[in-house]
C-alpha positions in Angstrom: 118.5 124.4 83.3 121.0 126.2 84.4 121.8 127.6 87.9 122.8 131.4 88.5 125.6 130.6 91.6 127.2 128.0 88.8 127.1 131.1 86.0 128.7 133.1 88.2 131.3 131.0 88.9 131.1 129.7 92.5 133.0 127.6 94.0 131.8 125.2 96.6 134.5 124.5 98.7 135.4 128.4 99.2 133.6 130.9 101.5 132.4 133.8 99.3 131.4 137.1 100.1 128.6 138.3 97.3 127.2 142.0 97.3 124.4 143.3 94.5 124.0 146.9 93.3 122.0 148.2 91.1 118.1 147.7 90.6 115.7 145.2 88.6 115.2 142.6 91.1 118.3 142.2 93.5 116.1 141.3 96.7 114.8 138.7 94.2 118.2 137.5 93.0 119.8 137.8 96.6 116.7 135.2 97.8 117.0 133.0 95.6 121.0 132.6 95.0 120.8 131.9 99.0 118.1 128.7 98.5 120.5 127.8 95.7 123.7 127.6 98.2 121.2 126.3 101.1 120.5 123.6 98.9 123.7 122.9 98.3 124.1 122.4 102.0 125.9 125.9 102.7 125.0 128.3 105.5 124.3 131.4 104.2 124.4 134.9 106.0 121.9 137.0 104.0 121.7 141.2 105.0 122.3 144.7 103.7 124.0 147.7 104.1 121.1 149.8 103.6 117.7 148.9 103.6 115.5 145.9 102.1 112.0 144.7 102.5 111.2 142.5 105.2 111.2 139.3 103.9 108.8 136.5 103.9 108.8 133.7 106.2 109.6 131.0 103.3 112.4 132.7 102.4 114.8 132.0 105.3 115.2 129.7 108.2 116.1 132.1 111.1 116.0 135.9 111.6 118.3 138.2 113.6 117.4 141.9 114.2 119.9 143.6 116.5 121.5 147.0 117.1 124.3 144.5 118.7 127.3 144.1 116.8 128.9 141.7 118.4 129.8 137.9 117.1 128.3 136.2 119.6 125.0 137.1 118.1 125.3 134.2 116.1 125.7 131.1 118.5 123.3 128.4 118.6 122.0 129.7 115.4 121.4 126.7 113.2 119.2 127.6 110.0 120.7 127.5 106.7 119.5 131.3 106.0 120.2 133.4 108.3 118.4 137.2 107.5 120.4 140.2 109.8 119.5 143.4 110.3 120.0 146.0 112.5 115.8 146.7 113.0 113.1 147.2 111.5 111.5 151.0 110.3 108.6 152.4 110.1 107.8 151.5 106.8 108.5 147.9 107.8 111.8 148.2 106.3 114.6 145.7 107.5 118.0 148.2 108.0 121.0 147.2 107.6 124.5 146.9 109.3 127.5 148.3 108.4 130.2 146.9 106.2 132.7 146.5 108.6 130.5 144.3 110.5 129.7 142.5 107.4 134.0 142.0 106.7 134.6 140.8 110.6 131.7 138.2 109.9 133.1 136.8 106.6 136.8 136.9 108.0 135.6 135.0 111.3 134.0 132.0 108.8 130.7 132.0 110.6 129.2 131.4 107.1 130.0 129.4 103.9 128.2 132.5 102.2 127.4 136.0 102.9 125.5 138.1 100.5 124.9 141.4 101.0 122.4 144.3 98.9 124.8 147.0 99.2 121.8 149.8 97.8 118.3 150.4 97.2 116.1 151.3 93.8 113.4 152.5 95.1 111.5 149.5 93.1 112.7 151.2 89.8 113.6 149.2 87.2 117.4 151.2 86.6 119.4 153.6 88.6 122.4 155.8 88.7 124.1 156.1 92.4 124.6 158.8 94.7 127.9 159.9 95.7 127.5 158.0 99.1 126.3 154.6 96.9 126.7 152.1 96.7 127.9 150.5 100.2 130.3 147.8 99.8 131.9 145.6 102.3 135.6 145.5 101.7 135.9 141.7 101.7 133.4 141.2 99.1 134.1 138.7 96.4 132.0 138.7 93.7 129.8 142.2 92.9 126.8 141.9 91.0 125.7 144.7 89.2 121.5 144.4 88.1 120.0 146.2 85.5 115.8 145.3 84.9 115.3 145.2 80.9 111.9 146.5 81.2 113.3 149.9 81.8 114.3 149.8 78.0 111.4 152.0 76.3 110.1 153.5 79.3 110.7 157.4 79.6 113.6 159.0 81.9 112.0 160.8 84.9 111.4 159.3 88.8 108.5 156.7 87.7 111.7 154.8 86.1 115.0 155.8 87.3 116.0 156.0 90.6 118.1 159.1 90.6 117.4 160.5 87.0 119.2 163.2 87.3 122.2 161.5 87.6 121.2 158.9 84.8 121.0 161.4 82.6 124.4 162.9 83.6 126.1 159.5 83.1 124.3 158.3 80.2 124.4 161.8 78.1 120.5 161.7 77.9 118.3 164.6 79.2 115.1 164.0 81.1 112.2 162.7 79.3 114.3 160.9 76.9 113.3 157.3 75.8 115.7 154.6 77.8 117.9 152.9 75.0 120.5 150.2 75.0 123.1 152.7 74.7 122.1 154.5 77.3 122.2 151.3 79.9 125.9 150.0 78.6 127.3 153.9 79.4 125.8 152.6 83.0 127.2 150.3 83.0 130.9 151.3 82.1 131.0 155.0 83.3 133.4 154.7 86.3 130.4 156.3 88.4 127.9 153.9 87.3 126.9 150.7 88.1 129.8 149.2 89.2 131.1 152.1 91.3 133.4 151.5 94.2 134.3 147.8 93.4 137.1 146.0 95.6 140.2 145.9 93.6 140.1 142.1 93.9 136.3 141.4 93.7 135.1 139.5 90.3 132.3 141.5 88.5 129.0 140.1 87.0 126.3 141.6 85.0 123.1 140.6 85.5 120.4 141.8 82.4 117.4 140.6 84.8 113.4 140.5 83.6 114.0 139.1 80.4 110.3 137.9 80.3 109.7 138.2 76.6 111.5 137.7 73.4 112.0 141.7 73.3 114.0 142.1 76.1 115.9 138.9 75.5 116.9 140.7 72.4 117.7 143.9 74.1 119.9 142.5 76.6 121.7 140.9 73.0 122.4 144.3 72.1 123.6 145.8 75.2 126.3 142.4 75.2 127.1 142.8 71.8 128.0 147.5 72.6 129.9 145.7 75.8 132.2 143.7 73.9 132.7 146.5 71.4 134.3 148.4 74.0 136.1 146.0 75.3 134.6 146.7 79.2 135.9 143.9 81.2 133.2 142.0 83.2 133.8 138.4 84.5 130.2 137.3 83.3 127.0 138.3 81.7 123.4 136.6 83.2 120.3 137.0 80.8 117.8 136.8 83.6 114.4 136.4 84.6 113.8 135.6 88.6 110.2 135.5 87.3 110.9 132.4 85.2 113.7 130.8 87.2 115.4 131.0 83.8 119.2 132.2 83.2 121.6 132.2 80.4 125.2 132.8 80.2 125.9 135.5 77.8 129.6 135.8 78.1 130.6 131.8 76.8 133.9 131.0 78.4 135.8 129.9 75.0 138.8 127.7 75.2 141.4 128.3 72.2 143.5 125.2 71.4 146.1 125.8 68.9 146.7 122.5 66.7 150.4 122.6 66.5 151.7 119.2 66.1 151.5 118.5 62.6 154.5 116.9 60.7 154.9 119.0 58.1 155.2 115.8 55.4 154.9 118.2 52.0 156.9 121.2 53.3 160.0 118.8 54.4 160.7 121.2 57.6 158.8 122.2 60.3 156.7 124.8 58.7 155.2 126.2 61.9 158.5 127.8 62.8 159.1 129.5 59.3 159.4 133.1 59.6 156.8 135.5 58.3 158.2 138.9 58.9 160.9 137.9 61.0 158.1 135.9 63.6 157.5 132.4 63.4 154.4 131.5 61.9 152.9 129.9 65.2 154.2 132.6 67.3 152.4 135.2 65.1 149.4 133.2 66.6 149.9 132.3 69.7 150.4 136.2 70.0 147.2 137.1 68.3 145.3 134.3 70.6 147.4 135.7 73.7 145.5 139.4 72.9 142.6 138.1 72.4 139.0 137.3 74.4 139.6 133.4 74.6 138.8 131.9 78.2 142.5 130.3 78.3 144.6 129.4 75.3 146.3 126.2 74.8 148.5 124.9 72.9 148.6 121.0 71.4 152.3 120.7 69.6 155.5 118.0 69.8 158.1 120.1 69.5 160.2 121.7 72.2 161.1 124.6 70.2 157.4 125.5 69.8 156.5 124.1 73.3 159.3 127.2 74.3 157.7 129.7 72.3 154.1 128.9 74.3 156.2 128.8 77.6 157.3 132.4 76.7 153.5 133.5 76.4 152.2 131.9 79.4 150.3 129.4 77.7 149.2 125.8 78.8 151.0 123.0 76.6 150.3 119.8 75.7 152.5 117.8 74.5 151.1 115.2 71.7 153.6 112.4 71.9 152.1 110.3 68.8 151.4 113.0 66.4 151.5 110.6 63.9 148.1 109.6 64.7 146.7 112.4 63.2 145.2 116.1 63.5 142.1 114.2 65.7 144.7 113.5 68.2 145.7 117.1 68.8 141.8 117.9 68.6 141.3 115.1 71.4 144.2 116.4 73.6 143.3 120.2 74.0 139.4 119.1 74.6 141.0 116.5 77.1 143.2 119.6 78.6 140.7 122.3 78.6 139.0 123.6 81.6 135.8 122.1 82.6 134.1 125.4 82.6 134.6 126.1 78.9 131.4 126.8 77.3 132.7 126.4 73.9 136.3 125.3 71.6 138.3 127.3 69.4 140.1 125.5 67.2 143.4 127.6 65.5 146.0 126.3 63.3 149.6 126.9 63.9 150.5 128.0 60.1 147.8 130.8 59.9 150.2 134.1 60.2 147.9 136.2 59.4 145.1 135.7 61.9 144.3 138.4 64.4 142.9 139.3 67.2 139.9 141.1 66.1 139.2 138.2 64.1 139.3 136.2 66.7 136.9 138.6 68.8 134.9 139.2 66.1 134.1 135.2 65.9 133.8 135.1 70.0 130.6 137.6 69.5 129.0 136.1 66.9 129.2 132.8 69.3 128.6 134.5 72.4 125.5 136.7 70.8 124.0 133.5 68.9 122.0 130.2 69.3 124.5 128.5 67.7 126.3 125.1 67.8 129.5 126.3 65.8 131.0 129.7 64.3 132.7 129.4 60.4 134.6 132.4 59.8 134.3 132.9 55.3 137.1 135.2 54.0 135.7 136.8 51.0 133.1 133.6 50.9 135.6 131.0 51.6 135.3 129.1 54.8 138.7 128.7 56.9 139.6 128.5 60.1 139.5 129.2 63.7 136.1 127.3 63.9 134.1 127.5 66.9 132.3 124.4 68.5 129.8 124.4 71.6 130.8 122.5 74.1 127.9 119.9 74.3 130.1 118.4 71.4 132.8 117.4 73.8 132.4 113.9 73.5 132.3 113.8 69.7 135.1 115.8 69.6 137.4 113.8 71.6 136.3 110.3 69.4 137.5 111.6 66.4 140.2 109.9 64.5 142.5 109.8 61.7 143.9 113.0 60.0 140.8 115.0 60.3 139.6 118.0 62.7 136.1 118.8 63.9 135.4 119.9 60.8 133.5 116.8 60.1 130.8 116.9 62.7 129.8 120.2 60.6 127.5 118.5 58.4 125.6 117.5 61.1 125.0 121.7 62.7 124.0 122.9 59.3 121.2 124.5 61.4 122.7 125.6 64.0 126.1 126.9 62.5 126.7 130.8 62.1 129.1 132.3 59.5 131.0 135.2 59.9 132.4 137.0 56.4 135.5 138.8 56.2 135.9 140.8 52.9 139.6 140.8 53.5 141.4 137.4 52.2 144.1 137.8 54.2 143.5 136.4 57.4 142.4 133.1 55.7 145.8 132.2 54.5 147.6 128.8 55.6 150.3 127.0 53.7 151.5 123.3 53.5 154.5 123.6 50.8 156.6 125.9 49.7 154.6 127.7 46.9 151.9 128.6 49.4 154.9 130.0 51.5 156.3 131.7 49.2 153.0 133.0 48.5 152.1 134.1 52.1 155.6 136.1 52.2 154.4 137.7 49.4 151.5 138.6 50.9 154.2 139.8 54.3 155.7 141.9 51.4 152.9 144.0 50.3 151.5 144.8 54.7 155.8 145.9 54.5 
């Protein structure tokens, strides 16, 4: 089962500084990401910037309320999680500290982790913030924005939404309306929603928490899928439930590897550096890879000339020294080469000109947004490529051999493999000789 500090992203041998906004469970999700790290033998520094519930006893080790601000406050401290505050209200409320505190702290290394709630909900399950929200210290690292998926149905007014008024603003709803997916992703983009006031350099992750049933499991599938239509940039997704200890990564980290080391036998030239509209063919897709939503692109080739054209786009290379051995050895070299954190391989060939990227994206969301052990694009019913492969299939993919590609393990995911139809021919097209050249410039001719 996964873990949320590994899906989103955090490093153990760097100090981190980790606020949540939003509402749907952060006290839950701040708790528990600190037993994670404490686990992990970390000190963690947990506290607010507003307000929070006193916690319970067998959720930390030590507890320091003080209107002192000063870093000695922390010697001889030795619990793993540590809860500050500034003291405690009337309503038994632990208040917070402020943010500058909260950036001397993390800067003086007192803590491996500090993680902050930088607003409060009210105990609604979605909100909208104030002008003076959320409260963010300046250092932070990661921000974690939290919407609770059993607001989805419920009606807009204050049993629901913490700040309706400004919900309905933001989301272009009026009050009384029935919370929709829609509705949540304008939150969630709309410069004064959820992720208001993030640090310039802070990494931002969605978290879709309560999804308790199979209804708002799919809900939180349609507010990824209206994310990555409008291309709103987010470092993660989390399908949550603090309930269940259950999470799910719902923006796969997708490495592309372009096979570009073939020898070209039938064509008699290097056909990956062919011009199709005045653009070598593998440039055409590097390019279209390069714009794309791929985790990192790499590219698999033995020839400088094409190793150049990857250096100009910033791409990883890999240089297959026995191409000879076969298309498997390229396959073997960019799963070899790829990070460790890919959740998935896209396989590309070098001598598909017309691929783009909103093919490319259009593939990455059918992986990200389904159960699926591999994505076969069809254009106009006929499969070709880039193919998609979880990454559990690592191993297999790196014992291939011979002159064949991953497409051989497909036989074996006829279950779990999801096609994705393209009416338009086009993209499809590859060539190996000079008739299917010719005929791809002819199809260059007609897009003139």
């Amino acid at each position: 089962m996964d873990s949320l500090c590994r899906l989103i992203n955090i490093k153990p041998d760097k100090s981190e500084m980790i606020c949540m906004v939003g509402a749907g469970g952060k006290t839950s999700a701040m708790f528990l990401l600190a037993r994670e790290l404490s686990d992990k033998g970390k000190k963690v520094l947990v506290t607010t910037t507003t307000a929070i519930y006193h916690p319970e006893k067998e959720q930390y080790d030590d507890i320091l309320i003080s209107e002192g601000e000063t870093m000695d406050l922390f010697d001889n401290r030795s619990g793993s999680i540590t809860v500050l505050g500034r003291s405690v209200s009337s309503e038994g409320k632990l208040l917070g500290v402020s943010p500058e505190v909260l950036d001397s702290i993390f800067l003086k290394g007192t803590f491996d982790y500090i993680i902050v709630e930088g607003d409060g909900s009210k105990s609604r399950p979605v909100k909208a913030p104030a002008g003076h929200e959320p409260v963010i210290p300046s250092q932070t690292t990661r921000l974690l924005g939290l919407i609770g998926l059993d607001s989805i149905g419920k009606e807009v007014g204050m049993e629901f939404v913490h700040r309706p008024e400004l919900f309905c603003r933001i989301s272009g709803c009026v009050m009384g309306d029935i919370i929709n997916t829609e509705m949540i992703s304008r939150l969630i983009i709309h410069e004064e929603g959820l992720f208001k006031a993030a640090p310039d350099l802070s990494e931002r992750y969605l978290l879709l928490n309560k999804a308790e049933g199979e209804r708002e499991k799919r809900e939180a599938y349609n507010i990824v899928k209206k994310l990555l239509d409008s291309n709103y940039k987010l470092n993660g997704i989390v399908i949550s439930s603090m309930k269940n200890r259950s999470f799910v990564n719902a923006l796969k980290r997708v490495s592309g590897i372009i096979l570009a080391s073939g020898l070209s036998r039938r064509m008699g030239t290097n056909k990956l550096l062919l011009p199709v509209g005045g653009i070598p063919a593998i440039e055409r897709v590097i390019a279209a890879a390069s714009k794309s939503a791929l985790f990192e692109v790499i590219l698999v080739c033995s020839n400088a000339e094409i190793a150049s054209i990857g250096n100009k786009y910033g791409k990883k290379i890999v240089d297959n020294i026995v191409p000879e051995l076969g298309q498997s050895r390229s396959v073997a070299l960019g799963v070899e080469n790829s990070s460790p954190e890919a959740d998935g391989f896209m396989f590309l060939v070098g001598d598909q000109p017309f691929i783009t990227e909103n093919i490319i994206n259009s593939l990455l969301q059918s992986y990200i947004t389904e159960d699926c052990s591999a994505v076969i694009p069809l254009y106009n019913g006929n499969r070709g490529n880039p193919v998609i492969f979880t990454a559990s299939l690592r191993e297999k993919l790196m014992s291939l051999t011979g002159d064949t590609g991953g497409r051989v393990l497909l036989s074996g995911l006829e279950e779990s493999t999801v096609t994705v139809n393209f009416t338009d021919e086009k993209p499809g097209y590859d060539f190996d000789t000079r008739e299917e050249y010719e005929a791809v410039l002819l199809q260059e001719d007609k897009n003139v």
